[in-house]
C-alpha positions as CSV (number, residue, x, y, z in Angstrom):
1,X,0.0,0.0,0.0
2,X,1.2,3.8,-0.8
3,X,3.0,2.4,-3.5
4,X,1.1,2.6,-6.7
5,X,-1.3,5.4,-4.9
6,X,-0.3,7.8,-2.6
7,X,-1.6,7.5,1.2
8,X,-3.5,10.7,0.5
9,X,-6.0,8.7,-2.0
10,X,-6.8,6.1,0.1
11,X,-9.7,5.4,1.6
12,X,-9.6,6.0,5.8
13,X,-9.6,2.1,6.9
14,X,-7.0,1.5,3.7
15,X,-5.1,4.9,5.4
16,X,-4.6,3.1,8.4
17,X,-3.8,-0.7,7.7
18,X,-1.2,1.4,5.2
19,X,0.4,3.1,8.5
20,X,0.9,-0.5,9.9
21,X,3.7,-1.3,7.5
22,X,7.0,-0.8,7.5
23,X,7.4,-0.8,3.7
24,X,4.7,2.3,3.4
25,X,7.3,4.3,5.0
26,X,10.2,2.8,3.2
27,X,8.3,3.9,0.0
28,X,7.9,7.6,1.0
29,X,11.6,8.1,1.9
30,X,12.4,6.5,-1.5
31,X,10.0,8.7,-3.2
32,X,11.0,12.2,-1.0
33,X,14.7,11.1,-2.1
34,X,14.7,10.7,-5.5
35,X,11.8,12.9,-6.3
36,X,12.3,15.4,-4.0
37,X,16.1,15.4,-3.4
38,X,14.9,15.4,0.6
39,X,17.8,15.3,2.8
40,X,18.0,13.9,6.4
41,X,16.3,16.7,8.2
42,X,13.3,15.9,5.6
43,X,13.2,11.8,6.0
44,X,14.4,12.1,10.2
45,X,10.5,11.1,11.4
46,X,10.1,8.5,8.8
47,X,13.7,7.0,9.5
48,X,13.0,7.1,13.5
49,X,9.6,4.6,12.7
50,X,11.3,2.5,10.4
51,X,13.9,2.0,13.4
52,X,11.1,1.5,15.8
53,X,9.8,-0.8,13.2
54,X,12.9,-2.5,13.1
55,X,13.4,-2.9,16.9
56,X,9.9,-4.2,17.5
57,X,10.5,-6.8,14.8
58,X,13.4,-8.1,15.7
59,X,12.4,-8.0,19.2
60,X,9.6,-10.0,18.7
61,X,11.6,-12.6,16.2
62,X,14.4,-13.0,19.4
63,X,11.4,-13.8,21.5
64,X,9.4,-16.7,19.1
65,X,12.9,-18.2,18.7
66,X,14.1,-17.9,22.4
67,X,10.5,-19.9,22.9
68,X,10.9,-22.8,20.4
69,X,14.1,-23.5,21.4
C-alpha cells in the first residue's frame, strides 16, 4: 500500500492498515529522495519509525525463537 497510490488517495480504513507497515514508509523516503532530493532533516520522522519498526520486529523474532528453542 502507498506504493502505486499515494496514502492521500486512500480510503480512511485502507489509510490506516497502510500506516501498519514498514514498507509504506520505506516507500515515501524512496519517493521524498529521488523525487524530492529530501535530505536527512526531511526523512528524520520516517527514519525514527522504520527504526522503531525495526526494533519491535526483531524483538519479537528474538522472542518466538528464544521460545521454540
Amino acid at each position: 500500500m502507498g506504493f502505486f497510490t499515494s496514502l492521500d488517495g486512500m480510503p480512511q480504513w485502507a489509510y490506516y492498515i497502510a500506516k501498519l507497515n514498514p514498507v509504506t514508509y520505506f516507500i515515501e523516503v524512496v519517493r521524498m529522495v529521488v523525487l524530492k532530493g529530501s535530505g536527512f532533516a526531511d526523512i528524520k520522522n520516517h527514519f525514527l519509525i522504520m527504526i522503531g519498526f525495526a526494533g519491535l520486529l526483531n524483538g519479537l523474532a528474538i522472542w518466538n525463537y528464544r521460545k521454540t528453542n
